[in-house]
Structure formats: C-alpha cells, structure tokens
C-alpha positions, 0 to 999 in steps of 0.5 A: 493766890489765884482769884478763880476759887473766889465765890461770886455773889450769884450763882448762875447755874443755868443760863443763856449763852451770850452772842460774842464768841470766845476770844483769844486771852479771855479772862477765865475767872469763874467756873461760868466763864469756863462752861461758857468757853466749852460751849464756843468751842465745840458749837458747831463742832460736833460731828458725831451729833449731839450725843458724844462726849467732848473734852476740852481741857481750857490752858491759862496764864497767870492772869486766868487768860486763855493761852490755847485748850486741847479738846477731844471728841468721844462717843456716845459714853466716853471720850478717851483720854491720856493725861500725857497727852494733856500735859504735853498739850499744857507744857506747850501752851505754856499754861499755868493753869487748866480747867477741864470742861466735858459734856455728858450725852445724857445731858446730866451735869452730875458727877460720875465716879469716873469723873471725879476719879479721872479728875484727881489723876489729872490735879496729880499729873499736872502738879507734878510739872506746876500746873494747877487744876483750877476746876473740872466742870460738866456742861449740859446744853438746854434746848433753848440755846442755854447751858446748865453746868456743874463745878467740882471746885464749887461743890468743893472736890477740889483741892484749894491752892496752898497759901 
C-alpha cells in the first residue's frame, strides 16, 4: 500500500512556498508536496493573468516520484478537460499513480460540485488502465507569496486503496 494516505502529524494548511523549484523525481508524499508542486509549475506561467483556472494533473511512480504532469490552462471560470487525454497523458509517462491539483480564480480553496464530480469521473478512468488517484487538491495563492490548499483525500472524498 501506498504512504501518500498516511497522516502527517501537522497540518499545514497555508504556508510559505519555499525558494528551491520543482525538481524532476521529486518524492510526492503528502498532499503539501503536491500544492507545492502546482505552485513551481504554473508560476510564472500564467498568461492569461492571475484569474484563470490551471490543471495540472502530477504522474508518479511507484515510489511517489514524479515521472511528468500534464497541465491545462483555462479561463476565468473553467478549464477544459477530457479525461482521455489524461489517461493518455498517464499511460505515456508511465504513471502509476496521479494527483489533480487546480486553482480556483476566485482564490477559494473549497469544492465545487463540479470538482468532486469530475474527480470521480477521473479515479473511474484511471482505474480502468491501473492508475491510482491519489488525491485531487485546490490550490489558493496568498498575496504574501504563500499558498492555502484544500485536499479531497484528507477530507476523505477519496476512495482508499484496497488492502
């Protein structure tokens, strides 16, 4: 069984962002090291300006490292995407795992219906080629360079792993 659903002792819910910059097989073990992850991905990145939407779906290995990710731009209220193109994104990165991570314009970090809907059409898709959906996590930027996030997997949306 994976580590990622082991809890942590505490919880950082918003945070600072540290200096170093995503590395390639960086160990992913806690949805933190995820919002951290969206965060050195689409810094800098943004061109539609602050207020779009951004995906970024995070692939890993069997030791949570991180093999590649796909991301999405959207608007100002939504970013479209096709869970074939996910899986396909997954299958050739060789994932065996994935977490979602996305932003919300607003700078809310609670969970739209469509959210929790879309994330369930996802832990579906994935399984069906043996991909786990570790977590699916909405990130919010701080004005003072840090982030807040919320996670579906520890407010217990998620399915747990079969023993």
């Amino acid at each position: 069984m994976s580590n990622f659903f082991q809890k942590k002792s505490i919880s950082l819910r918003k945070c600072q962002r540290p200096t170093t910059k995503l590395i390639p097989d960086a160990v992913l073990s806690t949805s933190y090291d995820a919002a951290l992850a969206f965060a050195d991905i689409v810094e800098g990145k943004l061109h539609s300006g602050p207020a779009a939407e951004n995906l970024v779906v995070l692939f890993l290995n069997a030791q949570n490292n991180l093999n590649n990710y796909y991301r999405i731009e959207g608007t100002v209220d939504h970013a479209a995407v096709y869970p074939r193109e996910i899986v396909s994104a997954a299958l050739d990165s060789n994932a065996v795992s994935a977490i979602m991570v996305h932003n919300h314009p607003s700078g809310q970090t609670g969970f739209s219906s469509q959210d929790v809907s879309f994330t369930r059409r996802m832990v579906d898709a994935l399984k069906t080629v043996d991909i786990t959906l570790h977590d699916s996590i909405v990130v919010g930027f701080l004005e003072t360079g840090g982030i807040t996030y919320s996670s579906m997997s520890e407010q217990g949306y998620m399915p747990r792993p079969q023993t």
